[in-house]
N, C-alpha and C positions, 0 to 999 in steps of 0.2 A: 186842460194840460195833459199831455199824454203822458203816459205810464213808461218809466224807462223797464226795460226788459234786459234782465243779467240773464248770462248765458255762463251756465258753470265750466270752469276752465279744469278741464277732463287732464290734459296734463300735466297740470299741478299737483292730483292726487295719487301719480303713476310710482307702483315702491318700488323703489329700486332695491333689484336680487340678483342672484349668481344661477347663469342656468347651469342646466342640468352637465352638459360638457364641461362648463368651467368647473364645479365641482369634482370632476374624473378626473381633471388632470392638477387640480391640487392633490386630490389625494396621490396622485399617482408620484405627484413630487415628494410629498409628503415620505412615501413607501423608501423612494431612492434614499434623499436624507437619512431613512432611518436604516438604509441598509450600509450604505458606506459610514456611518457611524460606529455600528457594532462592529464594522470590520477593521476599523481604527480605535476602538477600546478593547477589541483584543487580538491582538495582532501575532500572538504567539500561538495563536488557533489557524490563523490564516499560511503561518508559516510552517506548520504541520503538516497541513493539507497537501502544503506544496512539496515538502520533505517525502510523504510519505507518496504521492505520485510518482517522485524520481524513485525511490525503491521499488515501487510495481512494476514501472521500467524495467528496472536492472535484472527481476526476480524473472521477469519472462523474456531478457535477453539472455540471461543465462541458462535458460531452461532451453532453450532456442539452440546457444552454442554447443551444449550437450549434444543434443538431438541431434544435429548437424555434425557433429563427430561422430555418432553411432550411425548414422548413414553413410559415412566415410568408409568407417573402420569395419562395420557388421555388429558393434558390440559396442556397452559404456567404457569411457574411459578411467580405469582402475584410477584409485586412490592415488597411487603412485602417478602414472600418468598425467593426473590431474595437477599436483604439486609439482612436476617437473615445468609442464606447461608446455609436454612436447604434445603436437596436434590440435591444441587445443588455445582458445584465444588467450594468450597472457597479455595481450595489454588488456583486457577487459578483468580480468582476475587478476591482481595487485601480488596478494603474497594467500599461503596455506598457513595457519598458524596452531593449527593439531597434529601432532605428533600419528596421530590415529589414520589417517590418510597418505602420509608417505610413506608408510607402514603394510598398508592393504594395498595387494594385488588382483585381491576376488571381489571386493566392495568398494563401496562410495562412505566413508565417513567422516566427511570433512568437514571444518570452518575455513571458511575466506574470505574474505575481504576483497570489493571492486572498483577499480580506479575508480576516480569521484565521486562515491557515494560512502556517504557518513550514515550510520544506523545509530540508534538511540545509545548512549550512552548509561544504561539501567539495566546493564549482565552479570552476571558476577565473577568474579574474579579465578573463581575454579574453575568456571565454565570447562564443562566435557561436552565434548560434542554428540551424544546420544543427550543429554541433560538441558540440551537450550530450550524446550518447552517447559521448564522449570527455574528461570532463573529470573522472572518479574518480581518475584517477591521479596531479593536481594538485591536491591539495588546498589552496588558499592561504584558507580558511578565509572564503568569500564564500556568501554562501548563492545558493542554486540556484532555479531559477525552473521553470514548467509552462510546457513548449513546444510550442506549438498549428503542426500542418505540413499545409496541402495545396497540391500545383502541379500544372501541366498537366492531362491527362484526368481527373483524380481530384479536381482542383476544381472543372471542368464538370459530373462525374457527384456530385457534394456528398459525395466522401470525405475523410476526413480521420484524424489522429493527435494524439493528447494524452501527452507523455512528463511524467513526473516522480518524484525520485529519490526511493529508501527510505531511512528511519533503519536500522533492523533489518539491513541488510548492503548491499554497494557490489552495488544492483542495482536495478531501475526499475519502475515501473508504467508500460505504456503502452496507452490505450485506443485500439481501432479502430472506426474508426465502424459498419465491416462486420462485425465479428468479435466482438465484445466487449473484455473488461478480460484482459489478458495481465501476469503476472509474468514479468522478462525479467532475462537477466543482463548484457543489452548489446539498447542500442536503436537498430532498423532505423531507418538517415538520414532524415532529416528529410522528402526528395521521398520517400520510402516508396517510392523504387525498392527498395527491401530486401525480401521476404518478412520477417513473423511464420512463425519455423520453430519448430518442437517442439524443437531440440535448445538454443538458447535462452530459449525462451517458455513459460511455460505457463499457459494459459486459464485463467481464475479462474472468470470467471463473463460471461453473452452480455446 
């Protein structure tokens, strides 16, 4: 009687696995999930982000509108100038609301306020307009204004500074006329007798 002869059944024994692609693109799903989640368990981060991009905006449309008036004119436009809103964009600057600025004819020492744009509400209530790089630590829940500084040689020579706070955390944009847009964690006084230093500034973009 002959021998039956089994023939092992090769795949039956075959394991089934995940190649090495499918594995990328789990994880890669996996990565998304986990990012549009963080972005919906904090959404008050996300809305910061975007707050504080429309003030970067504003901070070097305004620095822009200046500029563009001292190419106009040969010179900055005085405090006064500024508050009336002759020459100068008044639908983009809403209202002046420092006495210190319709007041100066030789300097820039203003707070204003710019159509559409809301600033953090975390200034304080005396705010002076040399003092708004000191007024994080009072919160009494006033919202904060862009403060346009130049005096002495530096408003001869058409320099000037544009401060205004972030949402995103207790620290400032402030544009140099000379230098460009600086992220700062404390903003140089208002006469810009202060350097922009590297140890609290750092240059965004010129």
């Amino acid at each position: 009687m002959p021998k039956l002869k089994f023939k092992p059944n090769i795949e039956s024994h075959k394991i089934n696995a995940f190649t090495l692609i499918e594995l990328l693109i789990v994880i890669v799903i996996i990565g998304i999930l986990a990012g549009v989640l963080i972005a919906v368990m904090d959404p008050t981060k996300q809305q910061n982000r975007a707050k504080d991009a429309v003030t970067k905006a504003s901070i070097s449309k305004l620095g822009f509108t200046i500029n563009s008036y001292k190419s106009g004119e040969g010179n900055l436009p005085t405090g006064l100038v500024l508050s009336s809103g002759t020459g100068v964009d008044a639908v983009l600057i809403n209202s002046t609301i420092s006495t210190t600025c319709a007041n100066n004819t030789d300097k820039l020492d203003c707070l204003v306020k710019v159509n559409g744009v809301a600033l953090p509400q975390k200034c304080s209530s005396d705010l002076g307009a040399a003092s708004v790089a000191t007024t994080l630590t009072a919160v009494d829940a006033v919202e904060c204004s862009f403060g346009i500084y130049s005096t002495g040689t530096n408003f001869t020579n058409g320099l000037f500074r544009i401060t205004a706070a972030k949402y995103s955390d207790d620290k400032f944009y402030v544009f140099d006329s000379s230098e460009g847009l600086y992220d700062c964690s404390s903003v140089p006084a208002g006469t810009m007798a202060d350097a922009v230093t590297a140890t609290t500034c750092t240059l965004v973009n010129k």
